[in-house]
gemmi code that builds the backbone of each chain (N, CA, C; Angstrom):
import gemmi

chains = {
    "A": [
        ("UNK", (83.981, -42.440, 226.436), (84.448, -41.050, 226.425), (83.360, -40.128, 225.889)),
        ("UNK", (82.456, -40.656, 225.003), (81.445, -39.891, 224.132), (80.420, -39.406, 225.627)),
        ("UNK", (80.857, -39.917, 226.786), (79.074, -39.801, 227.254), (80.020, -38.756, 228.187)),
        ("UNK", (81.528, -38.478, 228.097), (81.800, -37.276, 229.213), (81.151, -35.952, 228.677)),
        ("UNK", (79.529, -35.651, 228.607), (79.584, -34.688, 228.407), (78.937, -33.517, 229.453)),
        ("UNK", (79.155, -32.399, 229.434), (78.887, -31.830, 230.404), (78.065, -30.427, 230.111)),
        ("UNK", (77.374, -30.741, 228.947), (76.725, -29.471, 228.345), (75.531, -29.569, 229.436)),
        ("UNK", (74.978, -28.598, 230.260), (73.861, -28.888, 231.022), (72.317, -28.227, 230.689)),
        ("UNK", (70.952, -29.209, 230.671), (70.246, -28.271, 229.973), (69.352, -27.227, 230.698)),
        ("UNK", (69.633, -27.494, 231.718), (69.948, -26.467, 232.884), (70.245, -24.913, 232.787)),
        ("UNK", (71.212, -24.995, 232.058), (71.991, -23.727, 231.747), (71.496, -23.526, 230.246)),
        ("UNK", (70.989, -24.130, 229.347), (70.605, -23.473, 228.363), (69.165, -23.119, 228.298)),
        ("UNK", (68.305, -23.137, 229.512), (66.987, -23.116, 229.582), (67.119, -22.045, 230.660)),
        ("UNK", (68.290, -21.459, 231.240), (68.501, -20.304, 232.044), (68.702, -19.272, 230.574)),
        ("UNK", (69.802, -19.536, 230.348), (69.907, -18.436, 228.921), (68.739, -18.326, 228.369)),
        ("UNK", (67.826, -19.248, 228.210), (66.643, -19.026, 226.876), (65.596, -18.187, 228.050)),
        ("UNK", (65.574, -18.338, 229.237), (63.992, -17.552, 230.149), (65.051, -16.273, 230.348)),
        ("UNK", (66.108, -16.168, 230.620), (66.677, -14.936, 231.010), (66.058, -13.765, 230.164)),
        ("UNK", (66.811, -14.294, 228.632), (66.511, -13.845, 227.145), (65.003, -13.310, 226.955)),
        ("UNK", (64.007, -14.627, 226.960), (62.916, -14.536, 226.562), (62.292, -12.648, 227.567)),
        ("UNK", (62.571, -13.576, 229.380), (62.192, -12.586, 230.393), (62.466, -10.841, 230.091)),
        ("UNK", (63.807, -11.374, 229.102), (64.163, -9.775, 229.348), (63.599, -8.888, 227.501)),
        ("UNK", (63.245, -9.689, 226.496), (62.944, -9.827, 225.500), (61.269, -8.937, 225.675)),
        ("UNK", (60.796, -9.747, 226.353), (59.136, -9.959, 226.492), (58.868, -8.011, 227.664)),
        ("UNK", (59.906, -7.602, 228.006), (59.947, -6.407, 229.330), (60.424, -5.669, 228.255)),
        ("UNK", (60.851, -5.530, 226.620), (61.415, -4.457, 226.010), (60.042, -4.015, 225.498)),
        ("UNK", (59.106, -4.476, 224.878), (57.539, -3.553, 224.631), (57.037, -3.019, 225.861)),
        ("UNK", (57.245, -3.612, 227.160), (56.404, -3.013, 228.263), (56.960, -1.595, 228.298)),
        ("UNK", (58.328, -1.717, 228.450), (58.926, -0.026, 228.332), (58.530, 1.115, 228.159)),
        ("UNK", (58.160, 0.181, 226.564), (57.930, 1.498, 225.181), (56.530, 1.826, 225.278)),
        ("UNK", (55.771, 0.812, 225.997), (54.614, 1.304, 226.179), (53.852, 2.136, 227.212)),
        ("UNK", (54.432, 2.215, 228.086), (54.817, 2.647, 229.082), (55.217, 4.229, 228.723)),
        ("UNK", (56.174, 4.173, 228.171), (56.720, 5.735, 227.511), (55.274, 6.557, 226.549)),
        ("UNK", (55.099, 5.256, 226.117), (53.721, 6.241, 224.645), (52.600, 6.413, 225.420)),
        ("UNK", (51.920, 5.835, 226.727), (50.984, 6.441, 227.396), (50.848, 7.662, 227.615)),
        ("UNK", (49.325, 8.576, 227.166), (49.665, 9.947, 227.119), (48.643, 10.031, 228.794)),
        ("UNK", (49.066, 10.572, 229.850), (48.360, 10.867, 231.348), (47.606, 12.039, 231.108)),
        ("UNK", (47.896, 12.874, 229.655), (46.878, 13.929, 230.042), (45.482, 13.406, 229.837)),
        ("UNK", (44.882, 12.328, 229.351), (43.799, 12.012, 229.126), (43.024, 12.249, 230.405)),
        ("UNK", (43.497, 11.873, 231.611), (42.796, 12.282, 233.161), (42.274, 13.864, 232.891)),
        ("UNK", (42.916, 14.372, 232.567), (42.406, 15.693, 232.421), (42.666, 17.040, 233.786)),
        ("UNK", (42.506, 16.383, 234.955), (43.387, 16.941, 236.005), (44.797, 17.348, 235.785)),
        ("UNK", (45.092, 18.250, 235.700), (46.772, 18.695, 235.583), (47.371, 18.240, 236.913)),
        ("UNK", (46.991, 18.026, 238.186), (48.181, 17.372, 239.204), (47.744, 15.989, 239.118)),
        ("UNK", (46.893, 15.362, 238.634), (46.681, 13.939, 238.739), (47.627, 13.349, 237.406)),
        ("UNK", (47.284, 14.452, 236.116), (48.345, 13.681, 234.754), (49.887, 14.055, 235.450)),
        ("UNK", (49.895, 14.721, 236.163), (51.511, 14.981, 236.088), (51.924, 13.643, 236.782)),
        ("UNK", (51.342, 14.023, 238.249), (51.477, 12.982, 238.925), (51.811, 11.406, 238.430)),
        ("UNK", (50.745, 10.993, 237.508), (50.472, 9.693, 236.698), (51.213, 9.962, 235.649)),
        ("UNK", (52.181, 10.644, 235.462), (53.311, 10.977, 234.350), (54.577, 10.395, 234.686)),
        ("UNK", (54.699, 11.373, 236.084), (56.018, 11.039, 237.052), (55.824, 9.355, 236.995)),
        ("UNK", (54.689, 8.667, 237.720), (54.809, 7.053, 237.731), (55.114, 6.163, 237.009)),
        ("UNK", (54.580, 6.590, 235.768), (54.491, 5.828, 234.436), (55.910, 5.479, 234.478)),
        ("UNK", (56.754, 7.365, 233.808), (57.881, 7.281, 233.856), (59.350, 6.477, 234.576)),
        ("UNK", (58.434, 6.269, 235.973), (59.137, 6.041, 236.880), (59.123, 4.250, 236.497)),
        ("UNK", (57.909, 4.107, 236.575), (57.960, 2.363, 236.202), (58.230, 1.866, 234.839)),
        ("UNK", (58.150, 2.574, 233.583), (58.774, 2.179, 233.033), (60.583, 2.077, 232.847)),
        ("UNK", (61.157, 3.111, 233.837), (62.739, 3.213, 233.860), (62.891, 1.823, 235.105)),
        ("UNK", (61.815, 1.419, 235.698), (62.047, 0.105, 236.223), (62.578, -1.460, 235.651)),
        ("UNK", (61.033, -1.280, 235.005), (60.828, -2.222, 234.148), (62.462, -2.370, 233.270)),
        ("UNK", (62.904, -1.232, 232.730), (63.597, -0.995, 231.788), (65.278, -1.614, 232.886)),
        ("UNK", (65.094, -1.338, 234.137), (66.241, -1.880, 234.843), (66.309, -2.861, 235.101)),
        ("UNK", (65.302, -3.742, 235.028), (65.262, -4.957, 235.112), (65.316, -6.178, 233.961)),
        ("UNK", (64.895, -5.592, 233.122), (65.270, -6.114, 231.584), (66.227, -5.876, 231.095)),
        ("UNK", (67.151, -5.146, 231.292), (68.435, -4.890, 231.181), (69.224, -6.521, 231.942)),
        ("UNK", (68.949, -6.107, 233.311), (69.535, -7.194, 234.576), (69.612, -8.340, 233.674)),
        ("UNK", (68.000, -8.633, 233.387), (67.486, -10.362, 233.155), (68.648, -10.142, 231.408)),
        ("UNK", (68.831, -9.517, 230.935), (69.914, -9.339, 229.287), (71.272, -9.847, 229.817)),
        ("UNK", (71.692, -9.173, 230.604), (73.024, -9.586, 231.330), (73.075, -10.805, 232.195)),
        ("UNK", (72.456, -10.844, 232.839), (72.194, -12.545, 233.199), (72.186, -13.925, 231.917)),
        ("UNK", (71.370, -13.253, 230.900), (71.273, -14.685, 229.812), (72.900, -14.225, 229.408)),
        ("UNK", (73.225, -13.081, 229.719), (74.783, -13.119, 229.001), (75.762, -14.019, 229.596)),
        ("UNK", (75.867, -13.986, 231.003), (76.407, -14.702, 232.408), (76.151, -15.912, 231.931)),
        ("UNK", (74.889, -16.604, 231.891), (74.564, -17.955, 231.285), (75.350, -18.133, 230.195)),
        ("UNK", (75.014, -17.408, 229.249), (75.580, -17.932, 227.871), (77.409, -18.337, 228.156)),
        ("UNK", (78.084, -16.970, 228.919), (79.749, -17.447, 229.159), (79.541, -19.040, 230.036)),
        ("UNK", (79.048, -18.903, 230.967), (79.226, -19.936, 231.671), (79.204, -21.052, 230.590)),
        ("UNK", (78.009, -21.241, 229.963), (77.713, -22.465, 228.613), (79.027, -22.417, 228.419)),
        ("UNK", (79.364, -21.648, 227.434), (80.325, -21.443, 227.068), (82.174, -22.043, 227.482)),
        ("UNK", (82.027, -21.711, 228.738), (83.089, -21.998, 229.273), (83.383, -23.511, 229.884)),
        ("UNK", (82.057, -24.231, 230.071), (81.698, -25.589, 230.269), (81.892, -26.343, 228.438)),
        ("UNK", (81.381, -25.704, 227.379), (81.746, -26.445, 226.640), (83.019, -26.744, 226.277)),
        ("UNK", (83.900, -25.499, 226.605), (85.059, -25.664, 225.996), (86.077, -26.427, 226.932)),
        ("UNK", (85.767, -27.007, 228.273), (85.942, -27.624, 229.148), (85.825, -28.937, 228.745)),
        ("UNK", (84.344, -28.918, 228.313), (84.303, -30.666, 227.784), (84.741, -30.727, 226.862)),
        ("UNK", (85.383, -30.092, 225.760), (86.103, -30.313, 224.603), (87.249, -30.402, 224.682)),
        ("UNK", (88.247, -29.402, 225.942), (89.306, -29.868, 226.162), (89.943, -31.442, 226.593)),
        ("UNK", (88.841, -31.876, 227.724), (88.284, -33.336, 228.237), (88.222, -34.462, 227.467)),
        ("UNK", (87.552, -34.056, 226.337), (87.480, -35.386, 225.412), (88.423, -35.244, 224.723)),
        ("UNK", (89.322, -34.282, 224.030), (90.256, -34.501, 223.112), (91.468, -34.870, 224.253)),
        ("UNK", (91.758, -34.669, 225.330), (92.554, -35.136, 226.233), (92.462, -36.920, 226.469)),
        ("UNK", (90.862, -37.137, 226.389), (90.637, -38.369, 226.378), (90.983, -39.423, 225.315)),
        ("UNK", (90.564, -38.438, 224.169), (90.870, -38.988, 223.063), (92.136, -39.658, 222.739)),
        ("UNK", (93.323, -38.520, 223.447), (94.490, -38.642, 223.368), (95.003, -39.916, 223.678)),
        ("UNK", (94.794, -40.466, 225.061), (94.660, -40.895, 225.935), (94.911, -42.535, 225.539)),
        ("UNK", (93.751, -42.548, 224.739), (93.021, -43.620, 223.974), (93.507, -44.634, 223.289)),
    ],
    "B": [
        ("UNK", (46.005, 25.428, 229.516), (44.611, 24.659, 229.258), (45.058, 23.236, 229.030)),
        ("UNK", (43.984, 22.645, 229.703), (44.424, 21.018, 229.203), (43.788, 20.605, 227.662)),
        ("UNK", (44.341, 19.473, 227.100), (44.349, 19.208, 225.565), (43.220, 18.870, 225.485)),
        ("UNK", (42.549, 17.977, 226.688), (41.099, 17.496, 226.946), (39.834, 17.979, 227.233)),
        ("UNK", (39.953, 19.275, 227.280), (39.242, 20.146, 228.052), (38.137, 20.076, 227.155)),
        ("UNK", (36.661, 20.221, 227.335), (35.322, 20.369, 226.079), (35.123, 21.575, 226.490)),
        ("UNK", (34.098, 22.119, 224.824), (33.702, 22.750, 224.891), (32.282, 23.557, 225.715)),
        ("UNK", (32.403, 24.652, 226.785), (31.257, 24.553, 227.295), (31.004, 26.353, 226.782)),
        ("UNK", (30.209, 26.695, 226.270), (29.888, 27.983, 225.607), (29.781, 28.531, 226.751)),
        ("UNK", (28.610, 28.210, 227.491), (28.006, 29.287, 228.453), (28.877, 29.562, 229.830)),
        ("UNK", (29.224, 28.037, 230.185), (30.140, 28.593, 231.449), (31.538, 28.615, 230.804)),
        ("UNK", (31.812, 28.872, 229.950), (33.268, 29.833, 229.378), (34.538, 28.638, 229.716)),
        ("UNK", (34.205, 27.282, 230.477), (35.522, 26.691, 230.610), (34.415, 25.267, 231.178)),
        ("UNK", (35.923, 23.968, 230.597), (35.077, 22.989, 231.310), (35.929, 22.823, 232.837)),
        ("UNK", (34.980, 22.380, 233.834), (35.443, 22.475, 235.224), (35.761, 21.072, 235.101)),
        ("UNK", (35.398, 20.610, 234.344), (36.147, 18.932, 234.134), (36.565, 18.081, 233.175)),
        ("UNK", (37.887, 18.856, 232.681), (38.286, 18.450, 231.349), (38.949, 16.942, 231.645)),
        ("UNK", (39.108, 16.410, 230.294), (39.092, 14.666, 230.628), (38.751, 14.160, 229.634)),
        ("UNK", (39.534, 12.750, 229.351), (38.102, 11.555, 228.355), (38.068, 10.658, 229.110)),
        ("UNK", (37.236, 10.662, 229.831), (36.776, 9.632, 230.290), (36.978, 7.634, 230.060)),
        ("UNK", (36.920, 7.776, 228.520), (36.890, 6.687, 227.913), (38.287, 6.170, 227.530)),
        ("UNK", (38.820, 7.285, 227.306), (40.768, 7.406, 227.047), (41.302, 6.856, 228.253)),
        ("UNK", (40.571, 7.407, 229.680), (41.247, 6.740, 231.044), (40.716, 5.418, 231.043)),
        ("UNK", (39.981, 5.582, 230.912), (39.194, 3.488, 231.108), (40.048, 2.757, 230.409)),
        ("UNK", (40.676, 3.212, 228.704), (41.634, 2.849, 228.202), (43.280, 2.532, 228.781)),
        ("UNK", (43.459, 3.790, 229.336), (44.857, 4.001, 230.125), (44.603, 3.351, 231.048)),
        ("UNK", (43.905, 2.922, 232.118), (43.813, 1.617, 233.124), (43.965, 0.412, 232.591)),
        ("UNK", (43.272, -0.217, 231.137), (43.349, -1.330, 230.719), (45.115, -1.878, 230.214)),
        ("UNK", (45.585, -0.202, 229.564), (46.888, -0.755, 229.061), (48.073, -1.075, 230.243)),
        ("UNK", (47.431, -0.433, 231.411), (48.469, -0.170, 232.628), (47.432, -1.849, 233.629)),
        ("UNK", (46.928, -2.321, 233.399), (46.544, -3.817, 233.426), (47.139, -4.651, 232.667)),
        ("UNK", (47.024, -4.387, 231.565), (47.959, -5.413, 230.617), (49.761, -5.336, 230.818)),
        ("UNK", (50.076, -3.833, 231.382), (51.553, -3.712, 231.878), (51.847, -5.238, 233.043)),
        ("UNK", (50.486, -5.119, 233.938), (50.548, -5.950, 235.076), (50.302, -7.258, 234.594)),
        ("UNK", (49.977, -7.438, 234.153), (49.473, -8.748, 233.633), (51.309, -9.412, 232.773)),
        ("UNK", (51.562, -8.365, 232.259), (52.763, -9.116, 231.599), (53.978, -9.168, 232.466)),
        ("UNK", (54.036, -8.083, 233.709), (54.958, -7.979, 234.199), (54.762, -9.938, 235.670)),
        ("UNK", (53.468, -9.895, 235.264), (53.014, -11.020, 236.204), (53.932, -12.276, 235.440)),
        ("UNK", (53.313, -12.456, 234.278), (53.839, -13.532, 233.340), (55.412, -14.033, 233.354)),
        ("UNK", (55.379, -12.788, 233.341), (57.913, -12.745, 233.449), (58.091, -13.325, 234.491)),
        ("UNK", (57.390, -13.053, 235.493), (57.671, -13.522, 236.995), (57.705, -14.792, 236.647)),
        ("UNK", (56.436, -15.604, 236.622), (56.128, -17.020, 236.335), (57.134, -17.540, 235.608)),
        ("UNK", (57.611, -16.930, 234.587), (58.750, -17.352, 233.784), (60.015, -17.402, 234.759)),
        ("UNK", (60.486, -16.713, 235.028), (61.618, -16.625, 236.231), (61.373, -17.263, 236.916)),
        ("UNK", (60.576, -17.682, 237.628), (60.263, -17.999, 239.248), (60.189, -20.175, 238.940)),
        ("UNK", (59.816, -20.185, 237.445), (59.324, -21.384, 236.834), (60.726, -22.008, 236.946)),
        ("UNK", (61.997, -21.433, 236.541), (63.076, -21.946, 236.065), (64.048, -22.489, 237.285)),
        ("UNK", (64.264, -24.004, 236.984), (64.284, -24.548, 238.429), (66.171, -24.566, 238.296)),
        ("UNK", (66.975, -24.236, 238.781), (68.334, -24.171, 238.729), (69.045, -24.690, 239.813)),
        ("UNK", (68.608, -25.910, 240.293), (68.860, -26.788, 241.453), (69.768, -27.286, 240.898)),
        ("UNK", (69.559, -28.267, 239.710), (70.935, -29.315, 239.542), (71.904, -28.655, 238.985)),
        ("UNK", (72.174, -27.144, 239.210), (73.673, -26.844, 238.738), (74.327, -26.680, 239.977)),
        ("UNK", (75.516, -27.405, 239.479), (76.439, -26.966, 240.886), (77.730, -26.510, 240.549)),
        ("UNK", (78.129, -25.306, 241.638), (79.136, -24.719, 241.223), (79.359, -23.348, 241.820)),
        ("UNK", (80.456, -22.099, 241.419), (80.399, -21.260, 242.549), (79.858, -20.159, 241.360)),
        ("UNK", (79.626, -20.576, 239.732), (78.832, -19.752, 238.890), (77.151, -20.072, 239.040)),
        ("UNK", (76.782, -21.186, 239.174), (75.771, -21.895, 239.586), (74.998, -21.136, 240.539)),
        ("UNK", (75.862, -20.617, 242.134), (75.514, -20.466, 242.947), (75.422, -18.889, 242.466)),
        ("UNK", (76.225, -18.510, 241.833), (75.808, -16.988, 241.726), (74.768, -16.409, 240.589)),
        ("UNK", (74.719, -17.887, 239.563), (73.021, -17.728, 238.757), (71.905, -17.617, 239.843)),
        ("UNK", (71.879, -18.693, 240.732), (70.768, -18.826, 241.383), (70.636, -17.346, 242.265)),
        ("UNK", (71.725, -16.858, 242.977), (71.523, -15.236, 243.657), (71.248, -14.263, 242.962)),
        ("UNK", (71.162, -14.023, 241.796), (71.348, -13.170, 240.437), (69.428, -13.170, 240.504)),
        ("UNK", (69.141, -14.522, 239.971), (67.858, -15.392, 239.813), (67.143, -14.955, 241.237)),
        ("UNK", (67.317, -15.411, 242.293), (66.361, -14.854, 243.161), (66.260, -13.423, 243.496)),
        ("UNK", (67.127, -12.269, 242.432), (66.533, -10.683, 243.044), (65.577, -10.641, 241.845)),
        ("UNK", (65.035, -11.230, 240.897), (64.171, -10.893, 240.146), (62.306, -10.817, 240.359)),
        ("UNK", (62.629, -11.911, 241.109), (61.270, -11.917, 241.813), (60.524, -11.039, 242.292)),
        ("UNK", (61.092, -10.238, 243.185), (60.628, -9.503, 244.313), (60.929, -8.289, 243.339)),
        ("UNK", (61.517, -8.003, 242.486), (61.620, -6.680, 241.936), (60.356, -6.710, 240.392)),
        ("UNK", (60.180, -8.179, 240.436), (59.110, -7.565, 239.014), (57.389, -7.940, 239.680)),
        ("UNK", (57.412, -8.469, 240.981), (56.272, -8.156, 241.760), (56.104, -7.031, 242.111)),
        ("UNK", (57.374, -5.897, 242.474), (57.138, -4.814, 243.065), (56.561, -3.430, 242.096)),
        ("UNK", (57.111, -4.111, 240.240), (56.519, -3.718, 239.140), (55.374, -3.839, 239.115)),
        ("UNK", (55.143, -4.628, 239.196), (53.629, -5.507, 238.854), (52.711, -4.615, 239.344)),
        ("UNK", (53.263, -4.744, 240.847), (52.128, -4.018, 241.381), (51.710, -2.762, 241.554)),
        ("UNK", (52.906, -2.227, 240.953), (52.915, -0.190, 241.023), (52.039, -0.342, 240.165)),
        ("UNK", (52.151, -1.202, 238.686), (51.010, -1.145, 237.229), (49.815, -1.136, 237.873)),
        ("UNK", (49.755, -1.927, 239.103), (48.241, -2.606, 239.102), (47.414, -1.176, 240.033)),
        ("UNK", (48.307, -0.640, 240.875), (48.204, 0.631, 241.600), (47.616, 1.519, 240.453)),
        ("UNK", (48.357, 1.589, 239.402), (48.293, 2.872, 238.663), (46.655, 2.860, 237.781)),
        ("UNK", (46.517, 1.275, 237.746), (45.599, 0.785, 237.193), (44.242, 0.984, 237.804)),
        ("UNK", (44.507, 0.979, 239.141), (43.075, 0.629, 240.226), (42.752, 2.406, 240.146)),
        ("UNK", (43.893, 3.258, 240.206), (43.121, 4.850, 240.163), (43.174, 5.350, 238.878)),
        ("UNK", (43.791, 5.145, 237.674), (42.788, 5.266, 236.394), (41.471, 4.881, 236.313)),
        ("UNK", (41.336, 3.595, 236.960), (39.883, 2.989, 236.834), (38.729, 3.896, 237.410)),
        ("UNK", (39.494, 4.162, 238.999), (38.406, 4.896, 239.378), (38.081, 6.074, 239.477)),
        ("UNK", (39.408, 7.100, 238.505), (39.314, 8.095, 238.638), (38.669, 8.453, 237.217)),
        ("UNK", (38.405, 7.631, 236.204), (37.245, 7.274, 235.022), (36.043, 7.797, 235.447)),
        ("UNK", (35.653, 7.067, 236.059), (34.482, 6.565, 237.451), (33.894, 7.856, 237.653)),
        ("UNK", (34.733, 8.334, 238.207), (34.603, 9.813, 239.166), (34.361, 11.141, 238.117)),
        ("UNK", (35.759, 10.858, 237.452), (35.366, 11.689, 235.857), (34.039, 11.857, 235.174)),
        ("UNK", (33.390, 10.500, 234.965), (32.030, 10.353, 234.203), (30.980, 11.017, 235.362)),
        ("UNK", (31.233, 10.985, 236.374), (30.571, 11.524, 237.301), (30.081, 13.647, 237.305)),
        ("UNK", (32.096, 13.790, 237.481), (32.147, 15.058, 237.033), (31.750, 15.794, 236.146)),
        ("UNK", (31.673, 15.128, 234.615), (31.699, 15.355, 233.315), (29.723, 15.634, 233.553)),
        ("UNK", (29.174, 14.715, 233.804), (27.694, 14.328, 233.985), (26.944, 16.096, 234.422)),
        ("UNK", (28.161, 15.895, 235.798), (27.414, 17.411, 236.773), (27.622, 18.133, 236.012)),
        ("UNK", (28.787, 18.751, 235.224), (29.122, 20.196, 234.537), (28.579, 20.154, 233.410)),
        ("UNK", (28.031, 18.939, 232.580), (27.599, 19.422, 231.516), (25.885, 19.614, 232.229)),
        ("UNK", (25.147, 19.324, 233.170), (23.837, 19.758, 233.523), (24.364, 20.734, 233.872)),
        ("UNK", (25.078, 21.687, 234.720), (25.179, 22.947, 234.951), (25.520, 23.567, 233.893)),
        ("UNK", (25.984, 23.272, 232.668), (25.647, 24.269, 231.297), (24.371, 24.072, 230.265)),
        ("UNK", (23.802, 23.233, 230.782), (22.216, 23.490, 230.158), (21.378, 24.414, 231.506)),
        ("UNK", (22.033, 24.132, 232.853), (21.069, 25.031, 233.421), (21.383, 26.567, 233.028)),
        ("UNK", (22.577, 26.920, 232.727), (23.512, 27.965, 232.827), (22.946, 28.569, 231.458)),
        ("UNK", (22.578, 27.439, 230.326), (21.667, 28.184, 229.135), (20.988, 28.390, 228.990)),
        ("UNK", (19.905, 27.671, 229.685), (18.450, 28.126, 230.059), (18.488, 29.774, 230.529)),
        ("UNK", (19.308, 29.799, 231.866), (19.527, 30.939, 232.282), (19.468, 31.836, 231.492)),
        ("UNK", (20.527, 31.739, 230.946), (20.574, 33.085, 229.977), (19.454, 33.416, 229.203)),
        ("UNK", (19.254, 32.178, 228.523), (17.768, 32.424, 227.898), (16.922, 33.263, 228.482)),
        ("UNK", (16.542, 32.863, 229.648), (15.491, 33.390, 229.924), (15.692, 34.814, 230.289)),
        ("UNK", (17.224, 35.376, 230.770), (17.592, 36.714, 231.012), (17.505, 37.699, 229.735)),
        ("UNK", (17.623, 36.465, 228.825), (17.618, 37.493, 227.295), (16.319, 37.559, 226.931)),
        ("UNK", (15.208, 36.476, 227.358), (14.109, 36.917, 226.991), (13.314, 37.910, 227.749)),
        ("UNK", (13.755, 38.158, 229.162), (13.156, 39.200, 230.089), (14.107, 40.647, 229.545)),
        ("UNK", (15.305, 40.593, 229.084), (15.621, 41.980, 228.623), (14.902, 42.195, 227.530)),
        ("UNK", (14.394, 41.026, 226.467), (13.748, 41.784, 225.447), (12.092, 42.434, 225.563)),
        ("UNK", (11.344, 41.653, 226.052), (10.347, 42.001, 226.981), (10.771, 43.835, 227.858)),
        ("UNK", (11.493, 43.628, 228.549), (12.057, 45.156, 228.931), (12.021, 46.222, 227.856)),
        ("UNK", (12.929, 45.848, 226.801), (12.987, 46.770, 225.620), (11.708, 47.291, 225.383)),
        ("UNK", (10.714, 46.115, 224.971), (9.460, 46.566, 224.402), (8.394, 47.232, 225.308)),
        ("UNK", (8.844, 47.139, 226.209), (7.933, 48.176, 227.590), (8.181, 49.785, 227.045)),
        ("UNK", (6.662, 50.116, 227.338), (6.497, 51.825, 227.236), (7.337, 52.885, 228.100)),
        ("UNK", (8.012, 53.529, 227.311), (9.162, 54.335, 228.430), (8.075, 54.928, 229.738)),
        ("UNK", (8.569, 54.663, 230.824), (8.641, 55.058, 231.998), (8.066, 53.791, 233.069)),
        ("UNK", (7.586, 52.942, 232.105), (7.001, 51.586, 232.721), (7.839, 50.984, 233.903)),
        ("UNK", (7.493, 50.878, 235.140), (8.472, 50.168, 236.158), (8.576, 48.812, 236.081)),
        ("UNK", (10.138, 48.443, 236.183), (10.227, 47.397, 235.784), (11.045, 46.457, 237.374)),
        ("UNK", (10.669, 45.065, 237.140), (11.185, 44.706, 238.654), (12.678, 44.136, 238.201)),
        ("UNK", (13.627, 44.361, 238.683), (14.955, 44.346, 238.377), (15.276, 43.291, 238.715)),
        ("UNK", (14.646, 42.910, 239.924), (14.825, 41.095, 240.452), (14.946, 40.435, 239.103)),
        ("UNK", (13.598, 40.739, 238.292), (13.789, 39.687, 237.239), (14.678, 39.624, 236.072)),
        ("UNK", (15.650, 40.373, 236.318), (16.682, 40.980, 235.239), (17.832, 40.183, 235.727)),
    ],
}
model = gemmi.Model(1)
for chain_id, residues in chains.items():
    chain = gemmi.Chain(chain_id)
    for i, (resn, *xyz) in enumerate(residues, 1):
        res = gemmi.Residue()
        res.name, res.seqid = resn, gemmi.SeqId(i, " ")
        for name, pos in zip(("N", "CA", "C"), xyz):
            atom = gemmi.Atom()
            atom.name, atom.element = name, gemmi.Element(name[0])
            atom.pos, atom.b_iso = gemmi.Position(*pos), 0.0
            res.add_atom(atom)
        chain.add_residue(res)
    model.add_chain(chain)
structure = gemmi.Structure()
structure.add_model(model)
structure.setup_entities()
């Protein structure tokens, strides 16, 4: 009964890159935001390279969000598999 | 006025305000954007989610494959943004080069207009003077 288990490490190595993925995209953001474009010195080239920045960091920032909610998805799923195999073995146990 | 702009006395404005060295900078950090946004990928793309099976399984793995193509498409705007900081550095040091020789020619100039008006001054009243050289 000890070996019904069904924790997979599969799914906890999805939660940990989701995490890490979306962890490791929260400095790109911010850095992203603190870039100053007037350094070009052109006023339609900094604006321009303002608008982008902006634009890719609210990317970046949508996608690190995604990959946050995904390790969340992982984590229920874990979650819902453990308490599966715990129902399982104490059923087994019962059983016994 | 831009924040970057130098000082040029004689021609009254720089025609190519900029730091040059600040953009070479702003390309490197918008490289390192790419470079990390590369790395996440590898991380994602690394994580093999074959042996789960299931109809949550199946919707990790659909979840899992829109990441790809959306942090390449990051990647590469950084690397875009990166390739014309670089070369608009480039072009800058270029600009910066011409306008500051056109304000040493532009001081010379004057110089020498201020030294032909003073020369003028000291001429005997009624002395003809050639105006060309004024």
């Amino acid at each position: 009964v000890a070996d019904l288990r069904i924790t997979d490490p599969a799914l906890t190595a999805a939660q940990a890159t989701f995490r890490t993925a979306s962890d490791r995209l929260a400095p790109v953001v911010r850095a992203l935001q603190g870039l100053d474009a007037e350094v070009v010195g052109a006023g339609p080239l900094a604006g321009k390279l303002q608008d982008a920045q902006e634009l890719l960091g609210a990317e970046f920032g949508i996608v690190g969000q995604a990959l946050a909610e995904l390790a969340g998805h992982a984590s229920q799923v874990n979650a819902a598999l453990t308490q599966a195999d715990q129902q399982l073995s104490r059923a087994a146990g019962a059983a016994r | 006025l831009n924040a970057y702009a130098r000082s040029l006395p004689t021609l009254e404005f720089d025609p190519a305000p900029g730091d040059a060295g600040l953009t070479r900078n702003l390309a490197r950090r918008h490289f390192e954007v790419a470079q990390e946004a590369r790395q996440v990928l590898t991380l994602v793309e690394r994580l093999d989610l074959s042996a789960l099976q299931g109809r949550a399984a199946d919707a990790l793995r659909t979840v899992q494959g829109t990441f790809p193509p959306a942090l390449r498409n990051t990647a590469s705007a950084a690397e875009t943004l990166q390739a014309a900081a670089s070369s608009w550095a480039n072009q800058l040091s270029g600009f910066q080069a011409e306008a500051d020789a056109l304000e040493r020619k532009a001081t010379a100039a004057t110089a020498d207009h201020q030294a032909l008006q003073a020369q003028q001054a000291m001429l005997p009243p009624g002395s003809v003077v050639l105006t060309d050289d004024l």
